[in-house]
N, CA, C and O atoms as a GROMACS GRO file, in nm:
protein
  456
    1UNK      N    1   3.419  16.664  -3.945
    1UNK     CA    2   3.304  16.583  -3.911
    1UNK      C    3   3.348  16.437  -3.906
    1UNK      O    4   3.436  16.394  -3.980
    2UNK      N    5   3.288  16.364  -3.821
    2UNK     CA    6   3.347  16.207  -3.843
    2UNK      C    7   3.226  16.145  -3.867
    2UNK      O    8   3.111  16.188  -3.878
    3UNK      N    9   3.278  16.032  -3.873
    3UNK     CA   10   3.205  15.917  -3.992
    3UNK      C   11   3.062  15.925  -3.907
    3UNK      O   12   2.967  15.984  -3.957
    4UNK      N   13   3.052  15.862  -3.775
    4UNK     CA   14   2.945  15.858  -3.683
    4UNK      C   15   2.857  16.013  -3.667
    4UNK      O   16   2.736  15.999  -3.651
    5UNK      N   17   2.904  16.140  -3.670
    5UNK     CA   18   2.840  16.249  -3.664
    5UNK      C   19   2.793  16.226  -3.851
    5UNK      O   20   2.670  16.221  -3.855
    6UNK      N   21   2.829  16.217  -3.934
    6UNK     CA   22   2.847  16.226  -4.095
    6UNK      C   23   2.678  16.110  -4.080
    6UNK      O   24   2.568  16.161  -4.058
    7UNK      N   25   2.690  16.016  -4.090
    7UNK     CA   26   2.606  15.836  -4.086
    7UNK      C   27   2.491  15.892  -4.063
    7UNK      O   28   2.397  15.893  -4.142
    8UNK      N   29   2.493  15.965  -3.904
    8UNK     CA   30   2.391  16.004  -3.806
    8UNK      C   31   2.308  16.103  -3.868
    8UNK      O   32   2.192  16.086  -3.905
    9UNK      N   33   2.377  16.209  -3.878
    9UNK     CA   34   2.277  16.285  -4.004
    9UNK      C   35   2.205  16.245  -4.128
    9UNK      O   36   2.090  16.278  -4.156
   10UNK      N   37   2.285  16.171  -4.199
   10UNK     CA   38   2.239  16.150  -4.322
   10UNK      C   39   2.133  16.020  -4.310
   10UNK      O   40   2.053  16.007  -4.403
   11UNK      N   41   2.128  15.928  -4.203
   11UNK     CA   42   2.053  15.868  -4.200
   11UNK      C   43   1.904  15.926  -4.119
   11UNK      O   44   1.790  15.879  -4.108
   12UNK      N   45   1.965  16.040  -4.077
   12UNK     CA   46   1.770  16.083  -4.007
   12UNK      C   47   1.732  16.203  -4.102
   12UNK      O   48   1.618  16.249  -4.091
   13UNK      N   49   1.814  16.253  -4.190
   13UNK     CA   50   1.744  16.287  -4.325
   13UNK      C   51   1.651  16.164  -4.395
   13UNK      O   52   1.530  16.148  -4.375
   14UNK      N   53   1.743  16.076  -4.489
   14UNK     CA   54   1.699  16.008  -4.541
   14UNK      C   55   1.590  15.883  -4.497
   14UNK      O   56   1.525  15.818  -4.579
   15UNK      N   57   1.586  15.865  -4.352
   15UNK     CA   58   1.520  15.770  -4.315
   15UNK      C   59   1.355  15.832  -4.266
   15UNK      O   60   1.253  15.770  -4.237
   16UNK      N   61   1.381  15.963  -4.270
   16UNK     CA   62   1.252  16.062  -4.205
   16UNK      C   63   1.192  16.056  -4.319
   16UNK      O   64   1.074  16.020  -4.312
   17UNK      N   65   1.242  16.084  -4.448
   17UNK     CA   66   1.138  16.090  -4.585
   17UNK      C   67   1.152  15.948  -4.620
   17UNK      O   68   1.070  15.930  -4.710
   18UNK      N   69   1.187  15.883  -4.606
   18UNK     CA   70   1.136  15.721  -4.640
   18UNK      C   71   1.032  15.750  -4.547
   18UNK      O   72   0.940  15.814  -4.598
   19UNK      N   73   1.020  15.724  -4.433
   19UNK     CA   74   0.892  15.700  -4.348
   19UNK      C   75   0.773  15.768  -4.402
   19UNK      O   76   0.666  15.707  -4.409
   20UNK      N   77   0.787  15.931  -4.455
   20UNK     CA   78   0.674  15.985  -4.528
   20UNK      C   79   0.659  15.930  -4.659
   20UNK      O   80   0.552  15.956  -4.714
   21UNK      N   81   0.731  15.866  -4.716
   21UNK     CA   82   0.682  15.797  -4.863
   21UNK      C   83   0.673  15.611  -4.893
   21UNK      O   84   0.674  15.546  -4.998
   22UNK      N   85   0.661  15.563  -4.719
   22UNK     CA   86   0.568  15.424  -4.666
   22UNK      C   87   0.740  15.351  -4.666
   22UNK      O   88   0.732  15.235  -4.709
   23UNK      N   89   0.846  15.378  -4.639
   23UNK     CA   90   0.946  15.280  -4.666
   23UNK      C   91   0.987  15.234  -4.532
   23UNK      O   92   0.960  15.301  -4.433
   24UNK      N   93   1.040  15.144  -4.526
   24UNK     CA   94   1.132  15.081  -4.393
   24UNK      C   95   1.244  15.193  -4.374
   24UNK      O   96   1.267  15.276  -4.463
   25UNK      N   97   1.308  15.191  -4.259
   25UNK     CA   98   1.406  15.270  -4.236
   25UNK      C   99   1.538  15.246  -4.328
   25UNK      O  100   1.502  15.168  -4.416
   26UNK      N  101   1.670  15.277  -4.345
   26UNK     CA  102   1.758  15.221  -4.391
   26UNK      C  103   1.829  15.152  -4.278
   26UNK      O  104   1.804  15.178  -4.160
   27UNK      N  105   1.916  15.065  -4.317
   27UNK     CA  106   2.027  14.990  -4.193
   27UNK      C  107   2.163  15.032  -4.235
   27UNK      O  108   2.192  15.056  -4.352
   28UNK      N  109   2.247  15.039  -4.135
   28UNK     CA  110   2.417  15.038  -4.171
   28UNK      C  111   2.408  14.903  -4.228
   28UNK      O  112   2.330  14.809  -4.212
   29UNK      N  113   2.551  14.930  -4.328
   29UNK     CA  114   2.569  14.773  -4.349
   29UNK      C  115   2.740  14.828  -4.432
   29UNK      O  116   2.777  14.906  -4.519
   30UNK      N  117   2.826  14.684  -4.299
   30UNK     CA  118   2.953  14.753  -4.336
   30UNK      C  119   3.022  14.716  -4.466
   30UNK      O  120   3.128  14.778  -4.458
   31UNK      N  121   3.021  14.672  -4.542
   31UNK     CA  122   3.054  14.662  -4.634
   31UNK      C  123   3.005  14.777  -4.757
   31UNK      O  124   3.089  14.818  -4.837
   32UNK      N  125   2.915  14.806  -4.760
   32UNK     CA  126   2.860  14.937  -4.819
   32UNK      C  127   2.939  15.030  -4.770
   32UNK      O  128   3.006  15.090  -4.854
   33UNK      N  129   2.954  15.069  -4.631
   33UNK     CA  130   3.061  15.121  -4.584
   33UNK      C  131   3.197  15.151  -4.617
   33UNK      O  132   3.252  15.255  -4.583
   34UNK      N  133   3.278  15.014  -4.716
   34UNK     CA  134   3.409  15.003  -4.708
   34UNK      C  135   3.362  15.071  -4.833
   34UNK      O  136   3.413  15.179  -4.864
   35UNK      N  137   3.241  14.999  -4.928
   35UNK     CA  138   3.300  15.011  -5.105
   35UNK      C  139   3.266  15.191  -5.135
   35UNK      O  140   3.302  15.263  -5.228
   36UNK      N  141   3.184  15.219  -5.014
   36UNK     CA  142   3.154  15.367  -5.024
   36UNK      C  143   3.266  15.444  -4.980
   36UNK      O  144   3.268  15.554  -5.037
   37UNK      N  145   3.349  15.430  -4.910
   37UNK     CA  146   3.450  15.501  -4.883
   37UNK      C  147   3.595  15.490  -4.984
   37UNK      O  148   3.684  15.570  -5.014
   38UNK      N  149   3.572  15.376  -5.011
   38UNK     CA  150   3.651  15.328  -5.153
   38UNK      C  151   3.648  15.440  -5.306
   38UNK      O  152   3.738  15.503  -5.362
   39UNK      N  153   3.512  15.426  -5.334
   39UNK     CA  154   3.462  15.478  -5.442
   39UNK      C  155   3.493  15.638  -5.404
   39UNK      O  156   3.538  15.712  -5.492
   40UNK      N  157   3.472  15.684  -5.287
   40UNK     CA  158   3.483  15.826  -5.274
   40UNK      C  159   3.655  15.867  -5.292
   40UNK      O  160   3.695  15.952  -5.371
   41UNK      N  161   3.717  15.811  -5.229
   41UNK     CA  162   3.856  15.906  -5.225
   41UNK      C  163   3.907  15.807  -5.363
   41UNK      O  164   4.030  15.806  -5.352
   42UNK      N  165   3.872  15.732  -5.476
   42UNK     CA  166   3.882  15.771  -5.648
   42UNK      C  167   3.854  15.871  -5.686
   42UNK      O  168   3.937  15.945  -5.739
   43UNK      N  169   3.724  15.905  -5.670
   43UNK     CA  170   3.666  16.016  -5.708
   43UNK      C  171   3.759  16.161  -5.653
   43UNK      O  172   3.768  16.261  -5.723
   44UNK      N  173   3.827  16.149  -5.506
   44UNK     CA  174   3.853  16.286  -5.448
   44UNK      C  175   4.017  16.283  -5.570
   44UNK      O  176   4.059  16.375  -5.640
   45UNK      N  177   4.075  16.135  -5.553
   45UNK     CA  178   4.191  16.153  -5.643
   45UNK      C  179   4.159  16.165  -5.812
   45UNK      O  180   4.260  16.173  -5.883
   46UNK      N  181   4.074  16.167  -5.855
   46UNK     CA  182   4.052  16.171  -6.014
   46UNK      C  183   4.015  16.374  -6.032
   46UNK      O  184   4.038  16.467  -6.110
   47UNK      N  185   3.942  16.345  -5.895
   47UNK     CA  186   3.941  16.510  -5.906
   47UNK      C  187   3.765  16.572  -5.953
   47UNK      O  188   3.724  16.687  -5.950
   48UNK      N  189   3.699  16.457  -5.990
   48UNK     CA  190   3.552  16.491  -6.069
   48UNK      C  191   3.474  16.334  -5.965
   48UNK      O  192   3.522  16.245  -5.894
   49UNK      N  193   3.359  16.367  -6.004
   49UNK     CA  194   3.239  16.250  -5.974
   49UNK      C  195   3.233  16.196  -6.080
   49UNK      O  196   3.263  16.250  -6.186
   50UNK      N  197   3.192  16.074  -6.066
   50UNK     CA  198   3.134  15.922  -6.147
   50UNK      C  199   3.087  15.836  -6.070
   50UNK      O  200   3.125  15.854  -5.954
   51UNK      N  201   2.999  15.720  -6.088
   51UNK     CA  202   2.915  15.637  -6.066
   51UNK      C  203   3.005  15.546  -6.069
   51UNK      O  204   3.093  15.544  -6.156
   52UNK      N  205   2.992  15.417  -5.933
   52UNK     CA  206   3.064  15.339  -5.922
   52UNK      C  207   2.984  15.198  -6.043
   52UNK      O  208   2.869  15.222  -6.079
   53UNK      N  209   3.034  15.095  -6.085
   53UNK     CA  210   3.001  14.949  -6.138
   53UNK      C  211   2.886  14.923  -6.019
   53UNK      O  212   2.916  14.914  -5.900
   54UNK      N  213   2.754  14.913  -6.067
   54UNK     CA  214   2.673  14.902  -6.022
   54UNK      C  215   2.608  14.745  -6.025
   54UNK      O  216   2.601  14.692  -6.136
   55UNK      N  217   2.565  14.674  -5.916
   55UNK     CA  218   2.512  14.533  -5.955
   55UNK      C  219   2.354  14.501  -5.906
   55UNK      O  220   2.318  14.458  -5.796
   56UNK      N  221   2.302  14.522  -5.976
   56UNK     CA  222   2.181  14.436  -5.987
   56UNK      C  223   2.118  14.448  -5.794
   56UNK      O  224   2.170  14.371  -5.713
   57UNK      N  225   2.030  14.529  -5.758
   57UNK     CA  226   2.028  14.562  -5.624
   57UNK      C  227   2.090  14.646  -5.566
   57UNK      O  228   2.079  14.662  -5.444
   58UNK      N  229   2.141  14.694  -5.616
   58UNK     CA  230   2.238  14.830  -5.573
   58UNK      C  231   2.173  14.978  -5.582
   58UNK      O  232   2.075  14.972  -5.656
   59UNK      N  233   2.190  15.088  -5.539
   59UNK     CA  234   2.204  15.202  -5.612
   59UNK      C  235   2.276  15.264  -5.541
   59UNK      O  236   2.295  15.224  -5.426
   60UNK      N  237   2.341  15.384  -5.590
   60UNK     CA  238   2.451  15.476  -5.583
   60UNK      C  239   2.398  15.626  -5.557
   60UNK      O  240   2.333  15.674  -5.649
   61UNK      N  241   2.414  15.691  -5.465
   61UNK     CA  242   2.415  15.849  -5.454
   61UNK      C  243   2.576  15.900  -5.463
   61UNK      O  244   2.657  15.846  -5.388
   62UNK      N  245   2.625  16.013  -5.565
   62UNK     CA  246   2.756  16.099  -5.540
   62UNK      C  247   2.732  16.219  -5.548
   62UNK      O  248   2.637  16.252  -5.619
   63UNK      N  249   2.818  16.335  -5.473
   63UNK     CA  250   2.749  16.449  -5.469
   63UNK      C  251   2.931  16.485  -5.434
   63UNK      O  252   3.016  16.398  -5.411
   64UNK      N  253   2.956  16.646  -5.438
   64UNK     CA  254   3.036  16.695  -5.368
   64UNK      C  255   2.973  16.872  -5.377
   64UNK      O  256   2.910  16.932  -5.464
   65UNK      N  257   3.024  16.912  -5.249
   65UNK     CA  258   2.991  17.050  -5.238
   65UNK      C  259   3.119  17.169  -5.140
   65UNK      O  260   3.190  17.119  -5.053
   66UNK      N  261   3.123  17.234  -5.154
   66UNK     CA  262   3.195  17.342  -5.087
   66UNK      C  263   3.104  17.388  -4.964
   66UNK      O  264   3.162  17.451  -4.876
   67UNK      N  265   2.978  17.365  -4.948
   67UNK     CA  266   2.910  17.348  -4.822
   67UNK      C  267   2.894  17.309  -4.730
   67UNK      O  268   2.958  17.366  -4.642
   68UNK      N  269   2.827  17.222  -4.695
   68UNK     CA  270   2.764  17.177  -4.576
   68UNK      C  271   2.708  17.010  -4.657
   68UNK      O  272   2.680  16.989  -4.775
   69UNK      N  273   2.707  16.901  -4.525
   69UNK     CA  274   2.621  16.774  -4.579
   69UNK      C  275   2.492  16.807  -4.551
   69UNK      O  276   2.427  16.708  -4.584
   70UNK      N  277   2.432  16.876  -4.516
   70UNK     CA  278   2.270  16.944  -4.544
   70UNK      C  279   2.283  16.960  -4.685
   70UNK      O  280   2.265  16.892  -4.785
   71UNK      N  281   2.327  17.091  -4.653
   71UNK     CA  282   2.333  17.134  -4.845
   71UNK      C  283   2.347  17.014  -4.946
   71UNK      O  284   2.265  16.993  -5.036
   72UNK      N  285   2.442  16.948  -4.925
   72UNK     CA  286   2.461  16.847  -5.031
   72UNK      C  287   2.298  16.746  -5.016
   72UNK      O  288   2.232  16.722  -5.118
   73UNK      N  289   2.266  16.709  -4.915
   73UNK     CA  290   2.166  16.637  -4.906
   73UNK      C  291   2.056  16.684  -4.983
   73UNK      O  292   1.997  16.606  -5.059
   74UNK      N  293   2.028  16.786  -4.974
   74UNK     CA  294   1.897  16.875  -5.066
   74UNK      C  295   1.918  16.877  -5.178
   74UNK      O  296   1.840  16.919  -5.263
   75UNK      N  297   2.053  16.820  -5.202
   75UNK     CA  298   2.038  16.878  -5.334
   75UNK      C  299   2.045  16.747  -5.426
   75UNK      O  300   2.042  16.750  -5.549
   76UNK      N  301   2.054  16.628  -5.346
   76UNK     CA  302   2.050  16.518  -5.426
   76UNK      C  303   1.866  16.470  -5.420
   76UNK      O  304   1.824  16.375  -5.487
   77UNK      N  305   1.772  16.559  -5.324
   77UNK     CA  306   1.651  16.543  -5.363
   77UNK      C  307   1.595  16.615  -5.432
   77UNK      O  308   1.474  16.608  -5.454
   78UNK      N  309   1.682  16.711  -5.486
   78UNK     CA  310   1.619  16.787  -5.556
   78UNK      C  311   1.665  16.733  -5.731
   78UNK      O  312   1.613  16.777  -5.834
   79UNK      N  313   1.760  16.644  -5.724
   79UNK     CA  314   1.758  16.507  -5.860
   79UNK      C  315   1.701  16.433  -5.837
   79UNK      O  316   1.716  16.362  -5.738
   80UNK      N  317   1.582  16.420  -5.953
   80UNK     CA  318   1.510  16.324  -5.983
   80UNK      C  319   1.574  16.180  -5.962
   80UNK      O  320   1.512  16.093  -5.901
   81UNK      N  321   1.715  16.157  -6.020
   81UNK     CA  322   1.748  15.998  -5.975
   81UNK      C  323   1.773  15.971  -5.818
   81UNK      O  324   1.730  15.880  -5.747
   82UNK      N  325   1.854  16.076  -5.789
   82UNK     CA  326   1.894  16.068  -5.681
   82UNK      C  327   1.768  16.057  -5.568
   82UNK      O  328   1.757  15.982  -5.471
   83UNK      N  329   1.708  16.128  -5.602
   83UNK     CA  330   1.579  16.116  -5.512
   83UNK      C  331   1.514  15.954  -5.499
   83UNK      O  332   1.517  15.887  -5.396
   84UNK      N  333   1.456  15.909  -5.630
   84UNK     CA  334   1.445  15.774  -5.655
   84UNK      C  335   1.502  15.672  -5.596
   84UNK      O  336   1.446  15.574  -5.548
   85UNK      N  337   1.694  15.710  -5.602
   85UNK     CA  338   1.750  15.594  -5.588
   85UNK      C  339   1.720  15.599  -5.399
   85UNK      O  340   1.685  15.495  -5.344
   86UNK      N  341   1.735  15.693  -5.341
   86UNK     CA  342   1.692  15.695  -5.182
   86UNK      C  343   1.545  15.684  -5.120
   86UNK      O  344   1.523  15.665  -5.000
   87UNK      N  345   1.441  15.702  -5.226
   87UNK     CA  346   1.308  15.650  -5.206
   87UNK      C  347   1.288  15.536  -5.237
   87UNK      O  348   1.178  15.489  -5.211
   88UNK      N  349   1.401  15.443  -5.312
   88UNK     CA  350   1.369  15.287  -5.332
   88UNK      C  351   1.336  15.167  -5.210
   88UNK      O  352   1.420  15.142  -5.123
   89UNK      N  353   1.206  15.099  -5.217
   89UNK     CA  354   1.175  15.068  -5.079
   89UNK      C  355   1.220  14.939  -5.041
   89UNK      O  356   1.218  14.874  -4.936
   90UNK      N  357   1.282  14.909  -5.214
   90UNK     CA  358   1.343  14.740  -5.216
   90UNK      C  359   1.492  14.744  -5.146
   90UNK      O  360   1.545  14.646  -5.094
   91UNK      N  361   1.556  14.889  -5.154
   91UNK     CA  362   1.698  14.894  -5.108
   91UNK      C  363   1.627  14.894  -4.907
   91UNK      O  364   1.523  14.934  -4.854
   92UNK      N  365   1.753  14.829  -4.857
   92UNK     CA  366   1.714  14.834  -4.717
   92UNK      C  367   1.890  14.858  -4.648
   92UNK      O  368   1.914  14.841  -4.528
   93UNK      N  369   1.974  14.890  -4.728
   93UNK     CA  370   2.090  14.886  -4.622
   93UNK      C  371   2.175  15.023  -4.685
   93UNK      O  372   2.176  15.064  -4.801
   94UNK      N  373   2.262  15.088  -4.536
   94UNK     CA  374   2.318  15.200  -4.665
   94UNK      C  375   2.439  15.180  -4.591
   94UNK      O  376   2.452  15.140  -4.476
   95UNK      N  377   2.553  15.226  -4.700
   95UNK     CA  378   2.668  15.287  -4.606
   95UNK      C  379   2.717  15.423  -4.680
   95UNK      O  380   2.673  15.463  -4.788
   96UNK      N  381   2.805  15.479  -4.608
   96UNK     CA  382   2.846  15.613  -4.677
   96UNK      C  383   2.980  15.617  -4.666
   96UNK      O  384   3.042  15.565  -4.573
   97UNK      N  385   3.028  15.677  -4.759
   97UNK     CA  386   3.187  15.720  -4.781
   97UNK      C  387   3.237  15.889  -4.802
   97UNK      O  388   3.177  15.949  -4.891
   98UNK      N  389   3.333  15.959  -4.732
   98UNK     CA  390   3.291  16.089  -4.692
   98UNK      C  391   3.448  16.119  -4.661
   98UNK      O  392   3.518  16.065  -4.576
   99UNK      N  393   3.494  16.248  -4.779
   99UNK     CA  394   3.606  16.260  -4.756
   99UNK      C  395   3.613  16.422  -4.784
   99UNK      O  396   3.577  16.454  -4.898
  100UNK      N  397   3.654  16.526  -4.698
  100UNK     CA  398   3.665  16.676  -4.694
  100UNK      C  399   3.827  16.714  -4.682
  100UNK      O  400   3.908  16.696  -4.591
  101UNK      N  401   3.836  16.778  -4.818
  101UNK     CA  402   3.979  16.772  -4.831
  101UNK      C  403   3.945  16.945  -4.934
  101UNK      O  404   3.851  16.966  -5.010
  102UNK      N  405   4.046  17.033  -4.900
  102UNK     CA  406   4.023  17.127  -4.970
  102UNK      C  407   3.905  17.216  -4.935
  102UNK      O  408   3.900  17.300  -5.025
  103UNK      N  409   3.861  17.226  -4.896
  103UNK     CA  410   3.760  17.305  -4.865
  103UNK      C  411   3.606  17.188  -4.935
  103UNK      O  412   3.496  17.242  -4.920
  104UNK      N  413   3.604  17.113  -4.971
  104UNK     CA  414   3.484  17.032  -5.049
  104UNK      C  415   3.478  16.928  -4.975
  104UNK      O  416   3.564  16.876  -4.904
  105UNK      N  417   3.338  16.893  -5.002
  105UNK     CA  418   3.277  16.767  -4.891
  105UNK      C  419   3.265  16.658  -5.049
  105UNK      O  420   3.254  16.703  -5.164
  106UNK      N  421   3.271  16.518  -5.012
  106UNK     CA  422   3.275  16.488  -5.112
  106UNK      C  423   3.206  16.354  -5.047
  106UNK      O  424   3.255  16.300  -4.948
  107UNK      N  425   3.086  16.304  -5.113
  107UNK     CA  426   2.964  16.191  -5.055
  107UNK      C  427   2.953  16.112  -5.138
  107UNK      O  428   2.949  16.144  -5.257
  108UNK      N  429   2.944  15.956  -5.087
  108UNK     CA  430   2.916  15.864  -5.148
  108UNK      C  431   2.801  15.788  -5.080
  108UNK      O  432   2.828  15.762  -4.963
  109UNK      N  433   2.670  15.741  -5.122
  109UNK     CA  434   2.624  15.675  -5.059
  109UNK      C  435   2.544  15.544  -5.134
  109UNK      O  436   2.452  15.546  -5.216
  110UNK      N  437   2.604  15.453  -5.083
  110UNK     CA  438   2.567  15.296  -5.139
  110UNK      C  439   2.463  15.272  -5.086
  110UNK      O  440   2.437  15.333  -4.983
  111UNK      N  441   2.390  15.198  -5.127
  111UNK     CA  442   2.236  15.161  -5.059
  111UNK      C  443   2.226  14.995  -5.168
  111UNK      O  444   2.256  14.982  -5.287
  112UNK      N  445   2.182  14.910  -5.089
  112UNK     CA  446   2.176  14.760  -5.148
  112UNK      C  447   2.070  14.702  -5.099
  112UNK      O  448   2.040  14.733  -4.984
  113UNK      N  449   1.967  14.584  -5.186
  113UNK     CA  450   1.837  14.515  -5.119
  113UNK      C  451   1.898  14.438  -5.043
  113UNK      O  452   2.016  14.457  -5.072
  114UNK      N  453   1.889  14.324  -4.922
  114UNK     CA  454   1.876  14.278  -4.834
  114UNK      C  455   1.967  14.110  -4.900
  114UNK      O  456   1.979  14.013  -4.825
   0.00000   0.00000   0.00000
């Protein structure tokens, strides 16, 4: 999958249930981009998930699955934070970081206020 097929999905998931729960759409924003793709292949080399240093306006989605980025997507609404942190209406920009190595999809998604 590449980054643009990967973005494209995950943003008309996430931007379709913002619209049903009153939010603005999300925006690319490249720098979210870099630190999300950053944070992900730590994570693919450490071998486990963790939460990147978070600042004040930020929030963080990580997920990895042996599936599909559907699958993984459902299943970060089906966490209470995770859900939250992508229903936040103050965050307005996202980028994603996305690395499939081994048979596992492995997602990062940064989201920051304006």
């Amino acid at each position: 999958m590449t980054y643009i097929v990967l973005i494209t999905l995950v943003l008309s998931i996430v931007n379709a249930d913002r619209a049903d729960h009153g939010c603005e759409p999300l925006v690319l924003g490249h720098r979210m981009r870099v630190e999300a793709q950053h944070h992900t292949r730590e994570m693919v080399r450490a071998g486990y998930l963790f939460h990147s240093d978070l600042q004040p306006g930020e929030g963080e989605v990580v997920g990895g699955t042996a599936r599909t980025v559907r699958h993984l997507m459902r299943s970060f609404y089906r966490s209470p934070e995770h859900r939250r942190v992508l229903r936040a209406c103050w965050l307005h920009r996202i980028g994603a970081g996305y690395v499939s190595r081994d048979g596992v999809i492995w997602l990062t998604l940064r989201l920051r206020a304006p």
